[in-house]
N, C-alpha and C positions, 0 to 999 in steps of 0.2 A: 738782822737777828732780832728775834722776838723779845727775849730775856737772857739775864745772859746768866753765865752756870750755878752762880751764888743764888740769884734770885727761883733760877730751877727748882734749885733743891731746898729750898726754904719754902716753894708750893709743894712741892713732895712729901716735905716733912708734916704742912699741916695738913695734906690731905689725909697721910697716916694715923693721925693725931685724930683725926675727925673721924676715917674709920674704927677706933679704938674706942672712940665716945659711944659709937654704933649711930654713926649721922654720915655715912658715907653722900660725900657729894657727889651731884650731877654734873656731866658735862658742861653748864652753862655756868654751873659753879665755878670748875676750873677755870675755865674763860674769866668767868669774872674775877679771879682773883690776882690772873693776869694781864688785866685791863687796868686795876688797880694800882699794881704796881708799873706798869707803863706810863697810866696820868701821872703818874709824880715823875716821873722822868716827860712830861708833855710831846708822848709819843702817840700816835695812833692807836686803836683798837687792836687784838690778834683778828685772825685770818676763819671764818666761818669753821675749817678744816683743822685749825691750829689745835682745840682740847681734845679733839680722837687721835692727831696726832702724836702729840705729847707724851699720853699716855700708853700708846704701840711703842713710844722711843723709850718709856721710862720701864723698867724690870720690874721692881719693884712695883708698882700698881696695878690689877688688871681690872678690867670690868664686866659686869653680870649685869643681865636683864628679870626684873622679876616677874613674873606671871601671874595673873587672876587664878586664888585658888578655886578650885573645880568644888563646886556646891555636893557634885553629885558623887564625886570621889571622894570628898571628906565623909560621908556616910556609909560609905563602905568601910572606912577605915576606922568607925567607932564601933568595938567590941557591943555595945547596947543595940546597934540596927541590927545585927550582925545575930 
């Protein structure tokens, strides 16, 4: 077992906490912050798979990819080109 349910939900919580600041972490974020709490237990690293997993097991979190905004699209959408 990776982490066990207390430590779960105490990354849960500050992932929530971090979304709320408006600092949503990254993936490797995740990871890392359960690598963190594994070294004090001097357990191994998680599993390459282990932070996309996590977060498809966890309800609470989902995630979004952001996209380059379009140069050419914002200028349509400003009433002065227009």
């Amino acid at each position: 077992m990776n982490l066990t349910k207390l430590e779960e939900d105490m990354v849960v919580e500050h992932i929530l906490e971090l979304v709320t600041r408006g600092f949503p972490p990254r993936l490797a974020d995740v990871a890392s912050m359960a690598n963190s709490l594994r070294a004090e237990r001097n357990l191994d690293q998680v599993g390459q798979n282990w932070p996309s997993t996590f977060v498809k097991r966890r309800s609470e979190l989902v995630t979004w990819f952001n996209r380059k905004y379009d140069y050419k699209r914002a200028l349509c959408e400003n009433p002065e080109a227009i």
